[in-house]
C-alpha positions as CSV (number, residue, x, y, z in Angstrom):
1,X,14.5,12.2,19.4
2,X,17.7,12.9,18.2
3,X,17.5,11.2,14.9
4,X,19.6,13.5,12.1
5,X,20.0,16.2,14.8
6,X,22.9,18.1,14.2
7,X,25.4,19.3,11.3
8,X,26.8,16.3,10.8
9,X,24.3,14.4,13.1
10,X,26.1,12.0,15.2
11,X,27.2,9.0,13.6
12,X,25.0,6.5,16.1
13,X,21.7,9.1,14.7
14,X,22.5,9.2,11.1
15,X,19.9,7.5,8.8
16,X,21.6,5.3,6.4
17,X,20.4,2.8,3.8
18,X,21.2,0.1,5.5
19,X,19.2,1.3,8.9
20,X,16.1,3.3,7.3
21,X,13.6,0.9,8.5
22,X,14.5,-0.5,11.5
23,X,14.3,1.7,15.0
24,X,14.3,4.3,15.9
25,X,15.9,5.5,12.7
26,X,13.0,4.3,11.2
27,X,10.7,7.4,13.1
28,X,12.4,9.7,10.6
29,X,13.3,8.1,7.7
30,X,9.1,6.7,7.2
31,X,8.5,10.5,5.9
32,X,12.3,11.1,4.6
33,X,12.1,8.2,2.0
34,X,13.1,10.5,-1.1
35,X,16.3,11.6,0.6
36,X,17.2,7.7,0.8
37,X,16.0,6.2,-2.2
38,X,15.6,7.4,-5.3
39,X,12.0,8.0,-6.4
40,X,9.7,9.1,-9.0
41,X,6.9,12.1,-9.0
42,X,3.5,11.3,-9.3
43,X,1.7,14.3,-10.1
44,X,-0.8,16.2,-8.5
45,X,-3.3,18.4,-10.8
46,X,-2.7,22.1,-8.6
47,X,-5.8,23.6,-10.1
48,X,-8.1,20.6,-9.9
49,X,-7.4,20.1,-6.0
50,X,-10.2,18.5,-3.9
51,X,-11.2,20.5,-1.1
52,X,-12.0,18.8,2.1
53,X,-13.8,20.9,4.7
54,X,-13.6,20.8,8.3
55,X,-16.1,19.6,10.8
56,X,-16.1,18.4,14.6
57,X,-17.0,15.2,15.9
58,X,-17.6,13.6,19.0
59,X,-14.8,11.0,19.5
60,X,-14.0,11.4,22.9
61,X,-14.9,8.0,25.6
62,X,-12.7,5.9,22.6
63,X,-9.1,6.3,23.8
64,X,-8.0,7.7,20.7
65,X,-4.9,9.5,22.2
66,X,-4.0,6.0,23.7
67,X,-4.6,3.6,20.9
68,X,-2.1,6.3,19.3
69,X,0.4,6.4,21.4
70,X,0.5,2.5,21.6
71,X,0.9,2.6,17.9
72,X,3.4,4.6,17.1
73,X,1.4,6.9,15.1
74,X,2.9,9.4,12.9
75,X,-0.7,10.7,11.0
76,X,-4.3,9.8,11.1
77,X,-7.0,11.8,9.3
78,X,-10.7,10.4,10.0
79,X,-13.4,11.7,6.9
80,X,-16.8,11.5,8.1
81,X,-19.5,12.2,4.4
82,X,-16.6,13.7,3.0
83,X,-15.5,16.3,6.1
84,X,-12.3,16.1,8.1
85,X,-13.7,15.4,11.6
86,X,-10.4,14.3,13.1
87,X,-6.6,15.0,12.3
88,X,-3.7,14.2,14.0
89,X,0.1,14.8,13.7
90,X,2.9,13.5,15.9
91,X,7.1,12.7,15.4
92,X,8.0,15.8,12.8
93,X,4.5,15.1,10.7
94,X,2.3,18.1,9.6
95,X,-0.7,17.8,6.9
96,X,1.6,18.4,3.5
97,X,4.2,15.4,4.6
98,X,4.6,12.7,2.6
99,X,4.8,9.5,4.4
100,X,5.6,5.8,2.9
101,X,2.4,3.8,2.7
102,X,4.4,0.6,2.4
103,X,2.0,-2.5,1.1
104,X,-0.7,0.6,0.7
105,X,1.2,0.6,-2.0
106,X,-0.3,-2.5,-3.1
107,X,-3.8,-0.8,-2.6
108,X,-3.0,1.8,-5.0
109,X,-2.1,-0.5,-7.8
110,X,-5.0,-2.4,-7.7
111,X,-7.0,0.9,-7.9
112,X,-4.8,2.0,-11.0
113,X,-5.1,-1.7,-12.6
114,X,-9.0,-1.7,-12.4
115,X,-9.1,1.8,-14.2
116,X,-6.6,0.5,-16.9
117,X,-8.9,-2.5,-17.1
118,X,-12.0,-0.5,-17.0
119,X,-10.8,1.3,-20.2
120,X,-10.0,-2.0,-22.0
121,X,-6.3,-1.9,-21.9
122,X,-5.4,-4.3,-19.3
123,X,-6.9,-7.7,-19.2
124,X,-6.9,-9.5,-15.7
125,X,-7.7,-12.6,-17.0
126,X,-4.5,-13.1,-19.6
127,X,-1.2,-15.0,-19.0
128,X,1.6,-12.9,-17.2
129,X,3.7,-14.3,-20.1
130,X,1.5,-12.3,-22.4
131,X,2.7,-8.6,-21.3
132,X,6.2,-9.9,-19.6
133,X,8.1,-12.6,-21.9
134,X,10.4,-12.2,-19.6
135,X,9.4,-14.5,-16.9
136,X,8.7,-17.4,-19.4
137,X,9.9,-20.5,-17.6
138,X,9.8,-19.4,-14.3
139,X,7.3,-19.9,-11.2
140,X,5.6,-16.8,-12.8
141,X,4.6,-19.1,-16.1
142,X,1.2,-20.2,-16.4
143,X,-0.2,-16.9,-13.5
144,X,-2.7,-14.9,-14.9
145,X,-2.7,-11.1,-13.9
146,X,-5.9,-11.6,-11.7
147,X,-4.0,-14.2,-9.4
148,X,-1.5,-11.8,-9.2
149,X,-3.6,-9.1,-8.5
150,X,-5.4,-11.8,-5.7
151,X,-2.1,-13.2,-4.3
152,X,-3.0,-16.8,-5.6
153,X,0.0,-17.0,-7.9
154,X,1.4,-20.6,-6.8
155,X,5.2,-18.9,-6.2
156,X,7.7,-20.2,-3.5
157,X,8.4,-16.9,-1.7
158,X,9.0,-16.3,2.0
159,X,7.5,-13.0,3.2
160,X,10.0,-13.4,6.1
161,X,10.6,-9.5,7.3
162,X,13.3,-10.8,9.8
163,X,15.2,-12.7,7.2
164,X,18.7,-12.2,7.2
165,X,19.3,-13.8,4.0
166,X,17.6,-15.8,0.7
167,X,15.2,-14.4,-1.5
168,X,13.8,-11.6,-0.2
169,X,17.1,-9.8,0.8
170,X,18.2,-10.5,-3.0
171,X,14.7,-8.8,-3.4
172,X,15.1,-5.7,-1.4
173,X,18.6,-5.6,-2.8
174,X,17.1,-5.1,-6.1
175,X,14.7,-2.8,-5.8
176,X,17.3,-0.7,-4.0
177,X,16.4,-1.0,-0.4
178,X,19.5,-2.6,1.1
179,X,22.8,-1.9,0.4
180,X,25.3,-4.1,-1.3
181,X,27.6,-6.6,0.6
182,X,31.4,-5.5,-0.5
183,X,31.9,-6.9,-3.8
184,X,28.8,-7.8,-4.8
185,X,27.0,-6.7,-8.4
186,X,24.4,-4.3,-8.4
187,X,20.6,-5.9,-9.5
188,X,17.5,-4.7,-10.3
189,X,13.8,-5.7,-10.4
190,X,12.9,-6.9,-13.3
191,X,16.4,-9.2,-13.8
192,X,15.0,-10.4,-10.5
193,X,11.3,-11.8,-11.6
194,X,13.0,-14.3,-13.6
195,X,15.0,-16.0,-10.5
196,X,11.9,-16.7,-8.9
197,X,11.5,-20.3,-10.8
198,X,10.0,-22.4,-8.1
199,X,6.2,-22.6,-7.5
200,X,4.5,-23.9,-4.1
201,X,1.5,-24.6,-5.4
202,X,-1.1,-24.6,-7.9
203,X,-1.6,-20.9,-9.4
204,X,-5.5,-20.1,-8.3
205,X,-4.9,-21.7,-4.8
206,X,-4.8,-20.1,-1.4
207,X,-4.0,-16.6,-0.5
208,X,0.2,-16.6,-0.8
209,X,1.2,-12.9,-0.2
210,X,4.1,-12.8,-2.2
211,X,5.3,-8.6,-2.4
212,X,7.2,-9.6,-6.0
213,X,3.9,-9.4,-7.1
214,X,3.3,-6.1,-6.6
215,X,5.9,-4.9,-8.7
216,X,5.6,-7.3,-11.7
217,X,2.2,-6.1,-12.0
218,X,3.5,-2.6,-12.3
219,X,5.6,-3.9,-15.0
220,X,2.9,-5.5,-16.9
221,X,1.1,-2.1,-16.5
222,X,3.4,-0.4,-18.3
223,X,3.7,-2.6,-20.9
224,X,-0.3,-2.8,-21.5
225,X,-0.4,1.0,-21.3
226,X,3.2,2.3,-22.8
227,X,3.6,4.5,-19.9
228,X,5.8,4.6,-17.2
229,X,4.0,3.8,-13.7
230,X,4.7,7.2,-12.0
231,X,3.3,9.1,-14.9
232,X,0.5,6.2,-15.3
233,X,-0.4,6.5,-11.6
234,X,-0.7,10.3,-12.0
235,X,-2.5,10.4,-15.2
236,X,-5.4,7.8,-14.2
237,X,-5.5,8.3,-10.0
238,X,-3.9,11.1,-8.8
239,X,-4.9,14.0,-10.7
240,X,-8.3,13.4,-11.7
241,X,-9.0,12.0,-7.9
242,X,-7.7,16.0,-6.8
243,X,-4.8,14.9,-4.6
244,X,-3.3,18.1,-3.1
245,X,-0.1,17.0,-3.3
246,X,2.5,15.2,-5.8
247,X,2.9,11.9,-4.4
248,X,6.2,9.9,-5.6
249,X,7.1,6.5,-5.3
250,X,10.9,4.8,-5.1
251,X,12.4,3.0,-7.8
252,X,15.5,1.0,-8.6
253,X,19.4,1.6,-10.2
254,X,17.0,2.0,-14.1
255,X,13.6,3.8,-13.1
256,X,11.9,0.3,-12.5
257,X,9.4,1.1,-9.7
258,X,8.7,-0.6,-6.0
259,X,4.3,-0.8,-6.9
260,X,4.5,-3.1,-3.5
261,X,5.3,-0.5,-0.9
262,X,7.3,2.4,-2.3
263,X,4.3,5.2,-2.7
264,X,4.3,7.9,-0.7
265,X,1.9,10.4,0.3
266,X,0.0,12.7,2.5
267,X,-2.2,11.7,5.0
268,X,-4.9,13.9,3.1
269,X,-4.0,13.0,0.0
270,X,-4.5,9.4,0.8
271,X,-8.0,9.9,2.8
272,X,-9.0,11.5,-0.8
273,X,-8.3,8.1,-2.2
274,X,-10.5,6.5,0.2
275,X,-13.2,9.1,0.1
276,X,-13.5,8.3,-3.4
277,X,-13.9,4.8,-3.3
278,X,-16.5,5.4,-0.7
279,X,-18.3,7.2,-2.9
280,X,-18.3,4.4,-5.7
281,X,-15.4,6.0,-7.4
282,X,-16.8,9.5,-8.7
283,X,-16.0,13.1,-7.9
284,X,-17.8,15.6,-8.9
285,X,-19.9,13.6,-11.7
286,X,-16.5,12.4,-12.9
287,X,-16.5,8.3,-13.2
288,X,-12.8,7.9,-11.6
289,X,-12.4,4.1,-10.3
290,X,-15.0,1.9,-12.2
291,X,-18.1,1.2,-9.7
292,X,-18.3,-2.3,-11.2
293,X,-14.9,-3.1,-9.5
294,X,-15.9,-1.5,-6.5
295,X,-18.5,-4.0,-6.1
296,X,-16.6,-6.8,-7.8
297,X,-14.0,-6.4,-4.5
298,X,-16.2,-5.9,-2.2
299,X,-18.5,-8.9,-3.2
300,X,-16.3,-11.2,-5.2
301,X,-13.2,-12.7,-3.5
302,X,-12.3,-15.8,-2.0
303,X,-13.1,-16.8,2.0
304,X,-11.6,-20.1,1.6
305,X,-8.4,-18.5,-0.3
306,X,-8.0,-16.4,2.6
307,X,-8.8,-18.7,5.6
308,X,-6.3,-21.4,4.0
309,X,-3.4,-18.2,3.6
310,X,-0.9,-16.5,5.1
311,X,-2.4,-13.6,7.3
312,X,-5.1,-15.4,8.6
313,X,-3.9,-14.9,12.0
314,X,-3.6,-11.5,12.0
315,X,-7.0,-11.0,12.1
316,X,-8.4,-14.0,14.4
317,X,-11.6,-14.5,14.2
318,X,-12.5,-11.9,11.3
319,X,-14.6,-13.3,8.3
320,X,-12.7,-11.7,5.5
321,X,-11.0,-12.3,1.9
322,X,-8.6,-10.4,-0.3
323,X,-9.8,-9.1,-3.5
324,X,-7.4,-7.1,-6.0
325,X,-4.8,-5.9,-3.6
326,X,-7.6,-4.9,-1.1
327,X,-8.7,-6.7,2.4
328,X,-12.3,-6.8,3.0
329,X,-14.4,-8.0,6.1
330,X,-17.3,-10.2,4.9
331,X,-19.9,-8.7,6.9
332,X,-23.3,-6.4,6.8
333,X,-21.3,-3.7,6.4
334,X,-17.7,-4.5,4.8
335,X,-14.7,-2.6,5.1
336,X,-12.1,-2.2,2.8
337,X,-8.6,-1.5,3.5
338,X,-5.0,-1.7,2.6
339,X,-2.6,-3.0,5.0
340,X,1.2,-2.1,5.2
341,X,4.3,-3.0,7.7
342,X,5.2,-0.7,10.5
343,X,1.3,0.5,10.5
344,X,0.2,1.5,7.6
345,X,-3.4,1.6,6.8
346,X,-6.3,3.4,4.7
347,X,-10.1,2.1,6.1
348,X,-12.9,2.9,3.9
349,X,-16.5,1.9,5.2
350,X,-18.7,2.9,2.4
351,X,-22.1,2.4,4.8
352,X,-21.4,4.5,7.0
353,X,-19.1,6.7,5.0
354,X,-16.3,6.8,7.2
355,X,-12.5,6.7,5.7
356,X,-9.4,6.2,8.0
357,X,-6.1,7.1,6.6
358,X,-2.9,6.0,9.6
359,X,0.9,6.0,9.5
360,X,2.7,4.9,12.1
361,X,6.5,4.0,12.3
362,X,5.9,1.0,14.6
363,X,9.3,-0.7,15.6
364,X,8.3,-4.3,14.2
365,X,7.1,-4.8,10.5
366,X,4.1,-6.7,12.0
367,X,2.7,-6.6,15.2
368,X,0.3,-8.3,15.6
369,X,-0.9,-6.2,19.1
370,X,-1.1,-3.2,17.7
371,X,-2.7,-4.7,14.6
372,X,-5.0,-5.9,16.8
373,X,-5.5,-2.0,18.7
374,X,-5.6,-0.6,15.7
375,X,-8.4,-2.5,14.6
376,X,-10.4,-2.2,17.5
377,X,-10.1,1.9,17.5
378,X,-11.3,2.1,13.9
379,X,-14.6,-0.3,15.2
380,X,-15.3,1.7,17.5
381,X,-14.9,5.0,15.3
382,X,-16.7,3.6,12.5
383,X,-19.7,2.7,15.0
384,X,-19.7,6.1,17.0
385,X,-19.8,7.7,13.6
386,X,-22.1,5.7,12.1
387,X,-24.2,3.8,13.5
């Protein structure tokens, strides 16, 4: 690859902002986000860092090296009972890179929500309106912050990644993204909420994955907590989870940050976070991620929200629903996992014990194919492991 070979790379390999996440550019600039956007540290704790050991597994008979090849995989770390039992680095990764987790993103707040919650300071079941005047009088009026957190807030949004104009160009113009047309004014997040003023349903209804979400929450967090969310992040996740790495996140023209898919991380770093959730959200006798909610998301969402949604068909066939920013299958044994474009993915099977942390820098935002690989390589890991 000859992407940002060369001082001055040639023109046709430079990584711009208007090319970062579209190929091939995109297979350097998915782990080169800070030197694009601007971002925010979250902070690690260096002398609280969670040591992972290493141990072997037999994975071999699975097709691993193919189904990761046919992905476009950048990183995958596989934790079997808490022990690295496979690791794997491809296009310029190595274990301390930080990669963009995209709608993992998503994940993440809804892990730093439930611990706000769980402390009494943010309370899912109040009006929007309540933290974020703001959006008074638009779609947003009348969501609560759990249908938020559930993607049942009744706003007209297309999720279009192909768009080449409306609302979610104006979106990914704001949160700094894509670059300005000549002439045009710069914006910014949270003067964006606001222009969102048509609804498409009735707030509570089906599953309506709207990314907008995302970041209003992380707004609303801020406001409930008086922090910013970088420091938030770090302060209730990162550093009492033991990352072993800063994480950072991007953020607009005034510091306003992207909660829907601007984190990133190691591929350690975010097998920790899975690892912890797999162990009902304690390191260490420390009481991390409320249990409660672990249950609550693994037990508590909606099937008929999600079989009436958007992503349905990703996932054909699969008895699931979407709890807090977190897919679930609704079977013996459930699975959690966060879901990003491009192929992003953290898989946490708290049965078995088996956590999957994946980047990829597919070409297509979602494909469904290699969705559909991807899936059936962490089935059959998740059964040779465990049973």
């Amino acid at each position: 690859m000859t992407i940002m070979q060369g001082f001055p790379p040639a023109p046709a390999d430079q990584v711009t902002l208007g090319n970062w996440r579209s190929p091939p550019h995109n297979r350097w600039a998915l782990h080169h986000v800070r030197e694009i956007v601007p971002s925010a540290e979250i902070a690690h704790e260096p002398e609280d860092v969670w040591k992972l050991t290493l141990d072997g597994a037999d994975l071999s008979g699975l097709g691993l090296a193919e189904a990761l090849a046919s992905t476009a995989t950048d990183a995958m770390v596989v934790l079997h009972q808490g022990r690295i039992v496979f690791e794997h680095y491809a296009n310029g990764m190595a274990q301390n890179t930080p990669h963009i987790l995209m709608s993992v993103s998503k994940s993440v707040l809804g892990v730093v929500a439930a611990i706000l919650a769980g402390q009494g300071q943010f309370d899912t079941a109040a009006p929007v309106t309540s933290l974020i005047p703001e959006v008074a009088g638009s779609a947003y009026d009348g969501a609560t912050l759990g249908q938020l957190l559930d993607m049942r807030a009744g706003i007209l949004f297309d999720e279009n990644y192909e768009a080449t104009g409306g609302a979610i160009i104006e979106y990914r113009k704001a949160q700094g993204w894509n670059p300005l047309a000549p002439g045009e004014a710069p914006s910014d997040l949270r003067s964006f909420f606001p222009t969102l003023r048509e609804g498409d349903g009735p707030h509570g209804g089906r599953f309506h994955y709207v990314s907008p979400n995302t970041d209003l929450l992380g707004w609303a967090l801020e406001r409930a907590s008086g922090t910013r969310y970088a420091d938030l992040a770090s302060q209730l996740l990162w550093a009492p989870m033991g990352a072993q790495r800063d994480a950072y996140i991007t953020v607009d023209r005034f510091g306003a940050p992207r909660c829907a898919g601007g984190v990133c991380a190691t591929a350690r770093d975010l097998a920790r976070l899975g690892q912890l959730i797999a162990q009902g959200g304690a390191r260490e006798g420390r009481q991390v991620i409320p249990a409660a909610w672990i249950e609550d998301i693994t037990r508590n969402g909606d099937a008929g929200a999600w079989d009436r949604g958007d992503f349905a068909h990703l996932f054909p066939g699969a008895a699931m629903h979407y709890r807090d920013k977190w897919y679930v299958t609704r079977e013996e044994k459930p699975m959690l996992f966060g879901l990003g474009v491009n192929g992003q993915n953290l898989f946490i099977d708290r049965a078995r014990q088996v956590v999957i942390a994946k980047f990829s820098s597919q070409a297509s935002a979602l494909d469904v194919p290699a969705i559909g690989v991807t899936m059936a390589m962490v089935a059959g890991i998740r059964r040779r492991l465990g049973g």
